[in-house]
N, C-alpha and C positions, 0 to 999 in steps of 0.2 A: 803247484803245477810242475809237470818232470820235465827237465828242459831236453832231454833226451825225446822221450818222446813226440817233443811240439818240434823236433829238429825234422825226427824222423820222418814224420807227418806231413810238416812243410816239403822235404824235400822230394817226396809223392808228387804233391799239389804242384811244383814246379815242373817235374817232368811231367805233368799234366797237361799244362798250362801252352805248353809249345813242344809237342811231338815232334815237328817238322826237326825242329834244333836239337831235340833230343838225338832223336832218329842218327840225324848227323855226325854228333858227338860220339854216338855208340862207334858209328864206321870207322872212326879214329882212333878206337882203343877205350875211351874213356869212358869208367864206370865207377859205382859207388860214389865215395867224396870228390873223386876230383870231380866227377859228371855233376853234382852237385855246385862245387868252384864253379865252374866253367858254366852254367845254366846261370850262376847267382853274377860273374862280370859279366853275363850277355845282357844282363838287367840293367846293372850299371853303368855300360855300354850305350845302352838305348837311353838312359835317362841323360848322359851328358850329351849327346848331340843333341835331341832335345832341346836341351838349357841351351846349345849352341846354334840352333834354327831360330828359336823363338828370339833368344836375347840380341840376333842381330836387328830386329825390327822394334825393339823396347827400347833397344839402347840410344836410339835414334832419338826419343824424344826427353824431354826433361819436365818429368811425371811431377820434380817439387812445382813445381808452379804453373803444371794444368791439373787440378782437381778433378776436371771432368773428364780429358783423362784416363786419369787413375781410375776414377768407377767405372768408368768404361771398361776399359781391362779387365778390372777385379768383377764387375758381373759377367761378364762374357764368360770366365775362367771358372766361376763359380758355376754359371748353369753346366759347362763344358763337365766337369766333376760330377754336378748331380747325374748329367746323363749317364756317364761313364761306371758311378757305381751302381744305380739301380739295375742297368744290365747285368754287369760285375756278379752282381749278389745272387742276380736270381741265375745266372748260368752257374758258376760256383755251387751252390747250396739246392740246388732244383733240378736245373737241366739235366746233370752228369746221373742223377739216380743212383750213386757209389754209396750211399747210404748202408746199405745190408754188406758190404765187402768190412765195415767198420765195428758193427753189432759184436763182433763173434771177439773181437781186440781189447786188450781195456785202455784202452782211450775215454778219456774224460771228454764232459762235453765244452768243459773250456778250451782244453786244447785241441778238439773239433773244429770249434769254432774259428778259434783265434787262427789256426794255419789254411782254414779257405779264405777267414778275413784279409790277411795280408798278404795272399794272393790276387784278392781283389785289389786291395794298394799298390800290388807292384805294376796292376794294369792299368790302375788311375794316375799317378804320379805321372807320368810322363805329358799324360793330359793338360794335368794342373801344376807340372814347375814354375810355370809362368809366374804364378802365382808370386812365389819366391822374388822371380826375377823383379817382379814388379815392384816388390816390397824395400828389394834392399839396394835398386836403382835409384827409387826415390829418394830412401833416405839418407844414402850418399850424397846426391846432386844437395838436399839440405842442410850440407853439412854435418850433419852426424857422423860419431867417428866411426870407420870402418868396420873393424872386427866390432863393434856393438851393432852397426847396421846388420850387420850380417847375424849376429846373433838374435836380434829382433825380429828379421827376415824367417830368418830359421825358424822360432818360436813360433810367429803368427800364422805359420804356413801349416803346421803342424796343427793347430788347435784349430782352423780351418776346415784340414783334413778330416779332423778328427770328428768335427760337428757335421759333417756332409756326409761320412762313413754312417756315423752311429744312426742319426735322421733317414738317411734312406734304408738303414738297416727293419729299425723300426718300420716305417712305412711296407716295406716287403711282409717283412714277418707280420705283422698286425692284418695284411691283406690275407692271409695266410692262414688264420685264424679264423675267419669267415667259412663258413658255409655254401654262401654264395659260392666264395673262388672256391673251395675245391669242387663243386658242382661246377661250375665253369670257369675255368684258370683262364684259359686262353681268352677269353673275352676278354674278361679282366684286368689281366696285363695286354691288350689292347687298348683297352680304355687306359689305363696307366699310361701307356706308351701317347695315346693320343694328348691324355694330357701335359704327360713333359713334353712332348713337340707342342703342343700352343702355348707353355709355359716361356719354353726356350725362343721359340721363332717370334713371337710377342713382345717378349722381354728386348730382343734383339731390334726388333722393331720401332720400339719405344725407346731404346738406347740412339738410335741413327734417326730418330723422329726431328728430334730439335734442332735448328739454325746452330753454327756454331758463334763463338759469341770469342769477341777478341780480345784478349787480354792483356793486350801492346807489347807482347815479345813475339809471343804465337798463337795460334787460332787451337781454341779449347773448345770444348763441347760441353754443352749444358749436366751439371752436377748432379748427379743420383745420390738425392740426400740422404738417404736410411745407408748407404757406404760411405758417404764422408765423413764418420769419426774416424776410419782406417786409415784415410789421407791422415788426420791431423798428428794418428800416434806413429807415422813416420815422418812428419816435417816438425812437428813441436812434441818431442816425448814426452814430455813434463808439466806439459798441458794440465789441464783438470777432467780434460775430453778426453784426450789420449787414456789419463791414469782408468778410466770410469770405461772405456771401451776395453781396457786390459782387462778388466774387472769383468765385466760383462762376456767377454767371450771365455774367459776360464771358467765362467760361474753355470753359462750356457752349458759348453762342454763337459764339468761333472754334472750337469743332471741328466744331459743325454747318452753316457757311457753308465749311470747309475739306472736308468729306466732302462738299457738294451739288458745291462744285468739280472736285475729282476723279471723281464717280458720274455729276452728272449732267449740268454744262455739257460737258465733253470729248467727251461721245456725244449732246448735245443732239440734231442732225440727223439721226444714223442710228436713233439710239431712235424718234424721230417718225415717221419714215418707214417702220419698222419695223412700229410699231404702226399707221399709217393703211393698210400694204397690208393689213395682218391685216385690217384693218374692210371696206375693198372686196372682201376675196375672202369673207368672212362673209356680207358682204351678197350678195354675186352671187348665192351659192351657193346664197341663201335659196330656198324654193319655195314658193308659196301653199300651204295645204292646203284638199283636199275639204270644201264646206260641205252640209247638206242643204237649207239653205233660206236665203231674203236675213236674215231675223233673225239667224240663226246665222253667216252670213259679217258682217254686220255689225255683229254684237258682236266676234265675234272679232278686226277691222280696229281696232274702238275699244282693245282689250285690247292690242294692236300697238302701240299706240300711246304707252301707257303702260311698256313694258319700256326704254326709253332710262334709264339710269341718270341719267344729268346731271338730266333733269326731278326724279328722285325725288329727289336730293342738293336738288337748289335746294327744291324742294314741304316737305320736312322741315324747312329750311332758315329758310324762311320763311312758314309756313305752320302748322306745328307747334313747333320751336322758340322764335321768337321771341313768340307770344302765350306759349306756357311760360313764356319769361323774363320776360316783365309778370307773370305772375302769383305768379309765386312772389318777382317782387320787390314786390312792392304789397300781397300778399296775406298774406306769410307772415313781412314782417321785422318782427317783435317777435316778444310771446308768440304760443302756440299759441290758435287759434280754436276755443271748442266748442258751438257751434249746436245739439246734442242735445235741449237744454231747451224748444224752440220747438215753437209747437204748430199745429194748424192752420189759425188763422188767417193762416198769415205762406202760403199754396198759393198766392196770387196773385203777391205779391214773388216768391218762388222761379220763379215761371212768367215774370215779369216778367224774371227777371236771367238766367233760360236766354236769350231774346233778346238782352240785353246780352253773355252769352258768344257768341254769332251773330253780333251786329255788330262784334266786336272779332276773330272768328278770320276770318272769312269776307271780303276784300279780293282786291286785283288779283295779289295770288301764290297766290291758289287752285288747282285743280286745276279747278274748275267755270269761273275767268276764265280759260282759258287752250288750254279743250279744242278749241276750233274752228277756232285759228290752228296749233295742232298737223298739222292735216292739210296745211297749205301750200297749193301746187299742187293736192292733191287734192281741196279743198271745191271749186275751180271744175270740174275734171272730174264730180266726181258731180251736182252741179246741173246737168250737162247729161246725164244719164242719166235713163230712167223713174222711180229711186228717188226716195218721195215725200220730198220735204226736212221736211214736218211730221212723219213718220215718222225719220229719219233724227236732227235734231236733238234732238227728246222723244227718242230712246233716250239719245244723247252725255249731253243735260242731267242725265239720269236716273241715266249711271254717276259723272258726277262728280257729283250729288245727294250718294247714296249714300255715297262713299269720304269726300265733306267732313264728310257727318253722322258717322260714325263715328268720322271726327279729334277732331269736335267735343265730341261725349258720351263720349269717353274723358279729353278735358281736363276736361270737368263732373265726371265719375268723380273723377278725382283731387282736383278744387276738394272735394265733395262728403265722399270719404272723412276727408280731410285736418280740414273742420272739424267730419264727426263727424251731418250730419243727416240726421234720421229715415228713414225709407223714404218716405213718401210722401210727402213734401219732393223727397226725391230724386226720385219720377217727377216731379213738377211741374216739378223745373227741367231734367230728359229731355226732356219735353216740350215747352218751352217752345225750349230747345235745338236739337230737332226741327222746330217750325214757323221760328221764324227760320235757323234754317240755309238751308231751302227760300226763303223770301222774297228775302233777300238773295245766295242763290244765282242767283234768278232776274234779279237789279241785273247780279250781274257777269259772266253768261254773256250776257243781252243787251248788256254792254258790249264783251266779247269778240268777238261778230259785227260792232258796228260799229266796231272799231278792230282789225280783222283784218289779219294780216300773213303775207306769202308768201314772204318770203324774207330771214326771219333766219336765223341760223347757229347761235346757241346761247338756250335758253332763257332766260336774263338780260335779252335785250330785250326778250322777251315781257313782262317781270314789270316790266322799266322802261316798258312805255310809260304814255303818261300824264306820269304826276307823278313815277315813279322810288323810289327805296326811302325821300326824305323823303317823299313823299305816304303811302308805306305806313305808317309811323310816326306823320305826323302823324293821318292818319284814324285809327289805333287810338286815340292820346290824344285825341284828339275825342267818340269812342266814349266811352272810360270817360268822361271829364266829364258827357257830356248822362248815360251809364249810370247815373254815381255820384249825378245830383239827381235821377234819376227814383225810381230807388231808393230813397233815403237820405227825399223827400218822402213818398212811400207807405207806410214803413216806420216813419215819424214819425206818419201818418195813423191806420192799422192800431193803435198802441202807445196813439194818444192817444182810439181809438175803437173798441175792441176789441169793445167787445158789437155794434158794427155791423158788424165782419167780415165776415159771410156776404157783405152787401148788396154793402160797398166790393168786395169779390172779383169777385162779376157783375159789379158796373158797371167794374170793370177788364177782365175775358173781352169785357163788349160792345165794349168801346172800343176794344181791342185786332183783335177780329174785323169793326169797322167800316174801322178802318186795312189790315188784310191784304186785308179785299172791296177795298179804292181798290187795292192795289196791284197784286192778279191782274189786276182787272178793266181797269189802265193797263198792265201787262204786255203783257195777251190784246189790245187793242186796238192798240198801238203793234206790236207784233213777231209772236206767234204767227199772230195774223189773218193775215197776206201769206203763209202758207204752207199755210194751210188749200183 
């Protein structure tokens, strides 16, 4: 393999990978290697703060002696990864269509391969550091000596990686291979998509299903046995379990990097090219349909819109899944929460913390931040057509409205069921759910038009511009923080001043309804106006 060339290659696939940063770095002077430096510590940038979000809520507990726990975590982290590189793979290797810019080069198709692969690692790792963290917290608190926990750490995190890389590598490319998907990809990877969300939301499910059970220091959660040899080769190395799980996942991992060899680097070039002619005669072949009237054709163009699988993998991805993982890790590790007892003075909190669920799902990987660069080329053509653009955008705003509230109040749903409150607690925080979704909808779709982009290749840039997937992390911890005192004060308020409930409740609604009037009313002023 030329390491020259898999450098060269890589360092494409990174100014790839984040335009927005690219863009940036250019304005400053910086091109060739250094642009390269400086794109490869923004990586490394993002991966320690990362390590420094998650590892302050891991570090909290002492994982040697809750096993359940540790599975806990370790599945969570693992589905988190699967989802992360099946998107990964197929935006990389599919979505971009750069295929034919490579033919004419001689590039091998290992090192094809291998520098979109670890561009997909450099998008997953951040997802799955935990993983790490998890590994070599344990084995610390176990006493295990340091620098071997962490070489341990190291080691299992990797072979991890590496079995979740090559498995869904596989899985892609194998679907790929079918007939079926190139005659219907998008299905396809809908069906895929649907199945890793019953996969993921399931598992997650089944994870916070069981009573926690005590273990006379702290309260643990019931043990996911097919991951408890991975407890054991951090709390007892030396085990016979440990030695025989060492063995088994090295033994997993050369067979799964030995079958991607043979399946899918060998035919790397003609599978690609296989599957990209399938997509241009798909597309050709497409035909508008008959509309009755401009509403009707222009919903129908927006619904168009949204059938690209990639969008839907990434929009799950980070949109839905990972507020999930906040909350079921923040919300649900200890005992079970049972709210049932609350009465109606808590209607305002609950309306309050529907809000806080809105500013924590509702960010720059929405489907509301993202709808109006979706069309490309095509916003500048219709802006020069009759079609009124205040007409035009109220609809777009309207469908991803819509699709986000519903993301929204189905994660309320489950917050909701889970700790057990009343019914009309529940509309409260429906409600409250409801208007901030809409408000903060309205942030990130007017962000979307002014940071509008016509000519990206796969929706990853879209979600990177700006500040990139630490912005999108750091904004949700942001979120909970102000969430958790606005909360946690009003909640103190309400407990400490109950017979005045009713009052505090109004004088919450007005405050609340005085902030929403500033915020339409800076909206309507700054952006809707120029189109009216």
């Amino acid at each position: 393999m030329n390491k020259r060339q898999l450098k060269a290659l890589l360092a494409v696939n990174l100014r790839l990978v984040n335009p927005q940063i690219t863009d940036r770095l250019r304005k400053k002077g910086a091109s060739g290697k250094t642009l390269s430096r400086k794109l490869t510590h923004q990586f490394y940038l993002n991966t320690i703060l990362f390590l420094g979000i998650y590892g302050l809520s891991i570090a909290m507990f002492n994982l040697s002696k809750m096993p359940g726990m540790f599975t806990f975590y370790l599945g969570l982290f693992i589905l988190l990864g699967v989802s992360q590189s099946i998107s990964g793979i197929y935006n990389v290797f599919f979505s971009g269509n750069d295929l034919v810019d490579y033919l004419p080069l001689p590039f091998r198709n290992q090192e094809i391969f291998i520098s979109k692969l670890l561009v997909v690692v450099f998008n997953s790792i951040p997802f799955t550091t935990p993983l790490f963290l998890i590994f070599m917290f344990t084995a610390i608190r176990a006493h295990v000596f340091v620098l071997l926990a962490i070489l341990m750490a190291m080691l299992m995190y990797v072979f991890l990686l590496g079995i979740i890389l090559a498995a869904c590598s596989l899985l892609v490319f194998g679907l790929t291979k079918l007939k079926f998907f190139q005659a219907h990809q998008k299905m396809v990877m809908n069906l895929l998509l649907g199945l890793n969300m019953t996969l993921i939301i399931g598992g997650l499910y089944l994870i916070n299903r069981s009573s926690a059970n005590d273990t006379g220091t702290s309260m643990d959660r019931a043990v996911i046995k097919p991951l408890f040899p991975f407890f054991k080769v951090f709390t007892t190395p030396t085990s016979p379990v440990s030695l025989m799980t060492w063995a088994g996942t090295i033994a997993l991992l050369l067979v799964l990097l030995t079958l991607t060899w043979r399946l899918v680097l060998t035919h790397l070039v003609e599978q690609l090219t296989q599957v990209n002619n399938a997509l241009v005669s798909t597309h050709t072949t497409h035909r508008a349909g008959h509309h009755r009237n401009l509403n009707q054709g222009l919903r129908a163009y927006q619904f168009q819109l949204l059938k690209e699988p990639n969008l839907i993998l990434q929009l799950f991805s980070n949109s839905v899944l990972l507020p999930l993982v906040f909350v079921m890790t923040f919300l649900f590790s200890g005992s079970t929460t049972n709210l049932s007892h609350l009465s109606l003075n808590w209607l305002g909190v609950l309306f309050v913390g529907g809000l806080a669920v809105a500013a924590f799902t509702v960010n720059q990987a929405s489907l509301v931040a993202n709808l109006i660069s979706l069309d490309k080329l095509n916003f500048e053509f219709i802006k020069a057509t009759p079609i009124p653009m205040s007409q035009y955008l109220h609809q777009k705003f309207q469908l991803g409205y819509w699709l986000q509230v519903l993301i929204n109040v189905m994660l309320a749903l489950i917050v909701a069921i889970v700790v057990r409150l009343p019914f009309a607690l529940d509309l409260a925080l429906m409600l409250g759910v409801a208007w901030g979704t809409y408000l903060f909808s309205q942030h990130y779709f007017i962000r979307d038009y002014h940071l509008r982009s016509t000519n990206w290749t796969n929706v990853t840039q879209l979600f990177n511009r700006g500040s990139g997937n630490v912005g999108l992390v750091l904004n949700m911890m942001v979120s909970v923080i102000i969430s958790a005192v606005i909360l946690i004060t009003y909640s103190l308020i309400i407990t400490a001043f109950a017979s005045m409930a009713l009052a505090l409740n109004i004088l919450a609604f007005v405050i609340v309804g005085l902030i929403s009037g500033g915020l339409l009313w800076h909206y309507h002023q700054s952006f809707w106006q120029q189109f009216s």
